[in-house]
Chimera marker file (.cmm) of the C-alpha trace (Angstrom):
<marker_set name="trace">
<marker id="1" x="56.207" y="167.526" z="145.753" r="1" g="1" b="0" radius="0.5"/>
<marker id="2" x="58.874" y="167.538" z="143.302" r="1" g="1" b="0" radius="0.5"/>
<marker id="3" x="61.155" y="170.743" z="143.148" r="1" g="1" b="0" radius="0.5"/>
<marker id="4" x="62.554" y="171.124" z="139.487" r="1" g="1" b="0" radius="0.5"/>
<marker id="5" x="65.520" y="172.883" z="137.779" r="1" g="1" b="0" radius="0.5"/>
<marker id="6" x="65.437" y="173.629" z="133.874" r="1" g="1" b="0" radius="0.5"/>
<marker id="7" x="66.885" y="175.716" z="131.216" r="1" g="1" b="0" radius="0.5"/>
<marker id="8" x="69.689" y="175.546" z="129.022" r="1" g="1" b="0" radius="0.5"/>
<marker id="9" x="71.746" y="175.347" z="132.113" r="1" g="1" b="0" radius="0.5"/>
<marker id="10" x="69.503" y="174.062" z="135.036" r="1" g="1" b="0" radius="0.5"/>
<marker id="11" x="67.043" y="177.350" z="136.783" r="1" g="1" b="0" radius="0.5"/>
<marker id="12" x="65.061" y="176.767" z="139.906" r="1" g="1" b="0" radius="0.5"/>
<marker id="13" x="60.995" y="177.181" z="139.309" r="1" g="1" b="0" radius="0.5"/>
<marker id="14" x="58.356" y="177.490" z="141.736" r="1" g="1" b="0" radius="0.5"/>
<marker id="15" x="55.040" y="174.911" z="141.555" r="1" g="1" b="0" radius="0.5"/>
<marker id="16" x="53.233" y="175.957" z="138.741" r="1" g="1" b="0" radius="0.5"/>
<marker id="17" x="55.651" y="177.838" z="136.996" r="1" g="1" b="0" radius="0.5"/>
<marker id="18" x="55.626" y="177.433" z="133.140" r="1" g="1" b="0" radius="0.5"/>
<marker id="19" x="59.222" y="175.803" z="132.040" r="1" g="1" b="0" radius="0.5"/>
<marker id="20" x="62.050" y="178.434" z="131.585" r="1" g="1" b="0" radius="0.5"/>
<marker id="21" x="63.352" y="179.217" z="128.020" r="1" g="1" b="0" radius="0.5"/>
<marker id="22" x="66.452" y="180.615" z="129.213" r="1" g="1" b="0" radius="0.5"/>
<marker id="23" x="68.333" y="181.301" z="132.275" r="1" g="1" b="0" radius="0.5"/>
<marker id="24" x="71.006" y="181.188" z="134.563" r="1" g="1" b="0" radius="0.5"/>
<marker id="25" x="71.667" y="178.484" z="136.671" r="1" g="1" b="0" radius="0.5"/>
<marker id="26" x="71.215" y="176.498" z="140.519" r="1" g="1" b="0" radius="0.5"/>
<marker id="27" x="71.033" y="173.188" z="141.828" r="1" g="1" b="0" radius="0.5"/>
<marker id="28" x="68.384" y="172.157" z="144.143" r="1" g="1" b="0" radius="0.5"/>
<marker id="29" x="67.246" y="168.446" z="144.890" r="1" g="1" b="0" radius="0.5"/>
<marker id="30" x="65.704" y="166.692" z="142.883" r="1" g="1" b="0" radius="0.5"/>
<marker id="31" x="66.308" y="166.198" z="139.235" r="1" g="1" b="0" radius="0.5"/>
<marker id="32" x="66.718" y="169.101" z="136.614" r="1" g="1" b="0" radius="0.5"/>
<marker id="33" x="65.291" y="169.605" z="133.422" r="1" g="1" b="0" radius="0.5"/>
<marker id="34" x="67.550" y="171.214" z="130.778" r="1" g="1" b="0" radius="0.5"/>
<marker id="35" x="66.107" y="172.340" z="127.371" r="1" g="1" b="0" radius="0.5"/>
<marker id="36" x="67.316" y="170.186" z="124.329" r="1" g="1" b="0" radius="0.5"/>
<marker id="37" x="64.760" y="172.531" z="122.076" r="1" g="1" b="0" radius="0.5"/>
<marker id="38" x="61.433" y="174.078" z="122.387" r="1" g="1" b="0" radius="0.5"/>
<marker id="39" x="59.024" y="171.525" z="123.951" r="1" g="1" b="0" radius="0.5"/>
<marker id="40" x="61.991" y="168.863" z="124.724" r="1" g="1" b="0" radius="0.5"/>
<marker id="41" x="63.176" y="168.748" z="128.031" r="1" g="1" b="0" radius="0.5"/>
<marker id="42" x="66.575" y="166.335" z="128.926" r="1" g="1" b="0" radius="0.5"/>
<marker id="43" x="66.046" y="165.077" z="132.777" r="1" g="1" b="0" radius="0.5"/>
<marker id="44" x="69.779" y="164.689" z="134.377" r="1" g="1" b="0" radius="0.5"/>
<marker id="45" x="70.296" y="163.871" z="138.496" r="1" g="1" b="0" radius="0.5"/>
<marker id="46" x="72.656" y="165.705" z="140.592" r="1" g="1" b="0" radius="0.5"/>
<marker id="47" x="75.653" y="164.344" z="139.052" r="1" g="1" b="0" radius="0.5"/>
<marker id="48" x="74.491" y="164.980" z="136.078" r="1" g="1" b="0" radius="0.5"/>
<marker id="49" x="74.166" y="161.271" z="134.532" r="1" g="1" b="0" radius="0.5"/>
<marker id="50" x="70.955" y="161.613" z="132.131" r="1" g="1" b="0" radius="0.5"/>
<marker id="51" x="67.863" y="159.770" z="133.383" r="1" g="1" b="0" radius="0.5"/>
<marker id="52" x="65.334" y="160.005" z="130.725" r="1" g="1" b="0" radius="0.5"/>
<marker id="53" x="63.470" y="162.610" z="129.080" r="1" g="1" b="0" radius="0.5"/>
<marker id="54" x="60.191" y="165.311" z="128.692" r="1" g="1" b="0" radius="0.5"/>
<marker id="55" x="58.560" y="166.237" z="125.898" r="1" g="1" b="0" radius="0.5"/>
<marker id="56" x="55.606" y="168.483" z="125.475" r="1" g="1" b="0" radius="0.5"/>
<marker id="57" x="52.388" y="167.424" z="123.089" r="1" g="1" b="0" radius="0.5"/>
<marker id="58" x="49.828" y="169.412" z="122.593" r="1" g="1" b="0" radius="0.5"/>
<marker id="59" x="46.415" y="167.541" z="123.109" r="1" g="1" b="0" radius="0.5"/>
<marker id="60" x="42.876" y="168.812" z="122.480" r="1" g="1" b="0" radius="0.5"/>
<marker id="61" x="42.046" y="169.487" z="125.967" r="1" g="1" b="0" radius="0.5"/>
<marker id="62" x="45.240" y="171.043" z="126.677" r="1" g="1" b="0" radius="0.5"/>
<marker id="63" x="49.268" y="170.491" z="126.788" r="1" g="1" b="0" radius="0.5"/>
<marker id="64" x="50.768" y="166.851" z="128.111" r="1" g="1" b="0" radius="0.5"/>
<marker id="65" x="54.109" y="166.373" z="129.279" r="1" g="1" b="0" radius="0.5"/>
<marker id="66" x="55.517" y="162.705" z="127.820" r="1" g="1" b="0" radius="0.5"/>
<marker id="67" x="58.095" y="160.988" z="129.986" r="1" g="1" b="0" radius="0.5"/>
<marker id="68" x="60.322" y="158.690" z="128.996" r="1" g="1" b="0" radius="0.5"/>
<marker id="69" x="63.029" y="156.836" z="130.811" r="1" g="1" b="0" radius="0.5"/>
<marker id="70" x="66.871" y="155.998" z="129.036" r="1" g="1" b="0" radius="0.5"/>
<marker id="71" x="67.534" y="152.560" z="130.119" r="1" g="1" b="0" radius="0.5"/>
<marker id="72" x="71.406" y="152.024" z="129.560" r="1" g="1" b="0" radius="0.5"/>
<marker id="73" x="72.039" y="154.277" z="125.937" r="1" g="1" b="0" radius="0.5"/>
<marker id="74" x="69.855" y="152.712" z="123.332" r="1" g="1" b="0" radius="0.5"/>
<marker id="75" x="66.756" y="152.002" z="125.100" r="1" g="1" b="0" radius="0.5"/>
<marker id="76" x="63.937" y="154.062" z="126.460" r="1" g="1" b="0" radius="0.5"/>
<marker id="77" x="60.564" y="153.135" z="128.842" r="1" g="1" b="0" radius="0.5"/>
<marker id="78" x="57.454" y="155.014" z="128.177" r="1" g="1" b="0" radius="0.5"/>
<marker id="79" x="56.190" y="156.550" z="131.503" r="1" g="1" b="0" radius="0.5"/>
<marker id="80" x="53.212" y="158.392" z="131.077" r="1" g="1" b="0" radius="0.5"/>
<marker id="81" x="51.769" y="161.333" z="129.845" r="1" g="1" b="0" radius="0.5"/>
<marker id="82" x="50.525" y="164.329" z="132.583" r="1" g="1" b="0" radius="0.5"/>
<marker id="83" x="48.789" y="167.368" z="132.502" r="1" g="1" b="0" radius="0.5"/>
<marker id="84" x="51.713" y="168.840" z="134.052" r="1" g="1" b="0" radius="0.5"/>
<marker id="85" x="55.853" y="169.008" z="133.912" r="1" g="1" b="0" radius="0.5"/>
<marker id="86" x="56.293" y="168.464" z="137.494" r="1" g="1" b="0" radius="0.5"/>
<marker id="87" x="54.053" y="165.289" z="137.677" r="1" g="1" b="0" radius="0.5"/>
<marker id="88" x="55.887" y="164.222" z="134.369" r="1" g="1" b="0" radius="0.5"/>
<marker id="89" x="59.922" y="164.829" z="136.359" r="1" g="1" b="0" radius="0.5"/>
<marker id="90" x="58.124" y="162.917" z="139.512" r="1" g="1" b="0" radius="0.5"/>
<marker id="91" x="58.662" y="159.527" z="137.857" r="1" g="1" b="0" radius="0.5"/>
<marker id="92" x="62.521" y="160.229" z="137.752" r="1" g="1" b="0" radius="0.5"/>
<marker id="93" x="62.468" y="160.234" z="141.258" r="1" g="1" b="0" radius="0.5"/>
<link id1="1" id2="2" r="1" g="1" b="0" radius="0.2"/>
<link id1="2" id2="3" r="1" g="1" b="0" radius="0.2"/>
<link id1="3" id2="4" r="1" g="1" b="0" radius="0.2"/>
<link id1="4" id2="5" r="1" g="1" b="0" radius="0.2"/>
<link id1="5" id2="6" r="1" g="1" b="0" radius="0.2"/>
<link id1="6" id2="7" r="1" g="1" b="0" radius="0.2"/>
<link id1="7" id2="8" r="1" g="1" b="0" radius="0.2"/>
<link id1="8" id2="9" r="1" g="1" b="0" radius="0.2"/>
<link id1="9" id2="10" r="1" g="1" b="0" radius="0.2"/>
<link id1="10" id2="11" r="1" g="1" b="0" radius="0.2"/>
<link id1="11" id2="12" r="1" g="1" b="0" radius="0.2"/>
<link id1="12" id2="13" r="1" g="1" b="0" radius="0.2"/>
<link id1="13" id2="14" r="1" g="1" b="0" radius="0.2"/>
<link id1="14" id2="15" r="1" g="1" b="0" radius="0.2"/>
<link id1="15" id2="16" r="1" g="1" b="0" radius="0.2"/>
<link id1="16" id2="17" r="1" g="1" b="0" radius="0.2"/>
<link id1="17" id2="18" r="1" g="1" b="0" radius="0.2"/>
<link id1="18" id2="19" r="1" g="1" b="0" radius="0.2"/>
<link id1="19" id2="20" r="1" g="1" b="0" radius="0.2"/>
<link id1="20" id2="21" r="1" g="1" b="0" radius="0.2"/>
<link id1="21" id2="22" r="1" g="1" b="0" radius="0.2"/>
<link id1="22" id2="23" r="1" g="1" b="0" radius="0.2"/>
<link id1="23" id2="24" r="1" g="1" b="0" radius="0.2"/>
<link id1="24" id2="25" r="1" g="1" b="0" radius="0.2"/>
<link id1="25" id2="26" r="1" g="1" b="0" radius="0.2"/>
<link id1="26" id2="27" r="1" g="1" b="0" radius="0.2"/>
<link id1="27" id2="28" r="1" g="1" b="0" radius="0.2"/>
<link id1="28" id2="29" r="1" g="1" b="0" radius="0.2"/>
<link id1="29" id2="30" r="1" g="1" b="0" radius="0.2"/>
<link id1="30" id2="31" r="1" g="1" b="0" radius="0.2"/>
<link id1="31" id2="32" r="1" g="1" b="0" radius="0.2"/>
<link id1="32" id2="33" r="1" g="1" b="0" radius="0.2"/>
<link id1="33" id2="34" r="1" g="1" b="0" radius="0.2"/>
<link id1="34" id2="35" r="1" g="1" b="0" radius="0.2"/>
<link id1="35" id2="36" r="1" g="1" b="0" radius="0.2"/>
<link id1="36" id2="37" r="1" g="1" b="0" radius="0.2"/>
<link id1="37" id2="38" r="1" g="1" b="0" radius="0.2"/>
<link id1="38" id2="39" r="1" g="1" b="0" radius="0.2"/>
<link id1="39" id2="40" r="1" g="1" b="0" radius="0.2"/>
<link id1="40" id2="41" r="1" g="1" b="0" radius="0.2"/>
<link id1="41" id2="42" r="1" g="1" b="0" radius="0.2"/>
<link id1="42" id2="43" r="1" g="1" b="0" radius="0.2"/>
<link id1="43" id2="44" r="1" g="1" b="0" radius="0.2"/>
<link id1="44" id2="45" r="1" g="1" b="0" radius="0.2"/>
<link id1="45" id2="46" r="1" g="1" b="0" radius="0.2"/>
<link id1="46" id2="47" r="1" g="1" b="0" radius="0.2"/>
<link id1="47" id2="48" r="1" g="1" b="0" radius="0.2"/>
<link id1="48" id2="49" r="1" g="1" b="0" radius="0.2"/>
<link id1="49" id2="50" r="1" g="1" b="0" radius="0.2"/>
<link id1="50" id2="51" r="1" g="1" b="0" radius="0.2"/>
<link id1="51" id2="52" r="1" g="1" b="0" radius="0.2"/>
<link id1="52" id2="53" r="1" g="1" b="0" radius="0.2"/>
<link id1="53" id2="54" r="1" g="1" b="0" radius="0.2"/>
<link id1="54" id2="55" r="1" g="1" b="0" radius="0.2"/>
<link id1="55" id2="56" r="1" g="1" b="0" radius="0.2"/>
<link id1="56" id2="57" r="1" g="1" b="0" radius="0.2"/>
<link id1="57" id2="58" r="1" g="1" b="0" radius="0.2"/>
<link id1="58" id2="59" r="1" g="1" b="0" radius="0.2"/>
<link id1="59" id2="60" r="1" g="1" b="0" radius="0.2"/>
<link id1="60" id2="61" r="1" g="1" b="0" radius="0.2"/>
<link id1="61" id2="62" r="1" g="1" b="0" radius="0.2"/>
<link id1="62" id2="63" r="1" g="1" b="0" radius="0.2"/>
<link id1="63" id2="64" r="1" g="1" b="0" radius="0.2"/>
<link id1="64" id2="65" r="1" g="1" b="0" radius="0.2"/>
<link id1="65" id2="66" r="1" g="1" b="0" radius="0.2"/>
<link id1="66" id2="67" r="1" g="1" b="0" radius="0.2"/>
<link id1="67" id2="68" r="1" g="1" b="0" radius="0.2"/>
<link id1="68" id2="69" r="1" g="1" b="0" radius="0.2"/>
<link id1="69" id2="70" r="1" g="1" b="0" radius="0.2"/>
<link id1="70" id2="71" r="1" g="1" b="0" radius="0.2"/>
<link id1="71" id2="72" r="1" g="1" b="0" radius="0.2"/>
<link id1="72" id2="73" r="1" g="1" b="0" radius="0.2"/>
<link id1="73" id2="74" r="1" g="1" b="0" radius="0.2"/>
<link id1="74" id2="75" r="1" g="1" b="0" radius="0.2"/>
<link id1="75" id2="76" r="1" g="1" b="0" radius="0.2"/>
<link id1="76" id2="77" r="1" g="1" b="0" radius="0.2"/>
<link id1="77" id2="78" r="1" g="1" b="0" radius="0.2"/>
<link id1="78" id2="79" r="1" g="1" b="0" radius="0.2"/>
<link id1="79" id2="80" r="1" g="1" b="0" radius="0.2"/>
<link id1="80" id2="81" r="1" g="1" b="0" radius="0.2"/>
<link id1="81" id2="82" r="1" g="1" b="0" radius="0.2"/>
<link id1="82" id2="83" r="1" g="1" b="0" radius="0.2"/>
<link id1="83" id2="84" r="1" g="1" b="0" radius="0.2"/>
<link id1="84" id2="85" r="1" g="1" b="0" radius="0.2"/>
<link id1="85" id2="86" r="1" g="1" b="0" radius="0.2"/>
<link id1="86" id2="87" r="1" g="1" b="0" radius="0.2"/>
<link id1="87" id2="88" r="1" g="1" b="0" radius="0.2"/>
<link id1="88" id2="89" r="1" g="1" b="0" radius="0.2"/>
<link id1="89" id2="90" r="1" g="1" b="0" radius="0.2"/>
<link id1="90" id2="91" r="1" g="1" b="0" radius="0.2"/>
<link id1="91" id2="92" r="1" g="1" b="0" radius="0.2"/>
<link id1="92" id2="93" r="1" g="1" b="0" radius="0.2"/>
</marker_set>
């Protein structure tokens, strides 16, 4: 399992925890989510190099969470979608 950090500076959440809005900050492993906007999430590592990025889409049975990978600056890979954020940061593992 995945831990994550996100908010507009990176926030520690528990599994199944809705993404923060707003907060403070900590580094855990793992990569960390920090909000670009509502429903936009920017995935950096530990050294803070950016590795792709999340956004949310809402779907008729529910929300998705869209990942997408930067390859070098101008290029991006599409993922996947999941039913939920931490499956979505897995793939930037």
């Amino acid at each position: 399992m995945t831990t994550l950090t996100m908010a507009v500076r990176p926030t520690t959440i528990a599994d199944g925890v809705q993404p923060a809005r707003a907060g403070g900050s900590a580094r855990v492993n793992g990569p960390s989510l920090i909000v670009v906007r509502d429903g936009l999430w920017r995935v950096v590592d530990r050294s803070g190099a950016v590795l792709g990025h999340i956004e949310r889409e809402t779907h008729p049975d529910g929300e998705r969470y869209l990942a997408r990978r930067l390859v070098m600056s101008t290029r991006r890979i599409e993922l996947g979608a999941f039913w939920r954020i931490d499956d979505a940061a897995d793939c930037f593992r």
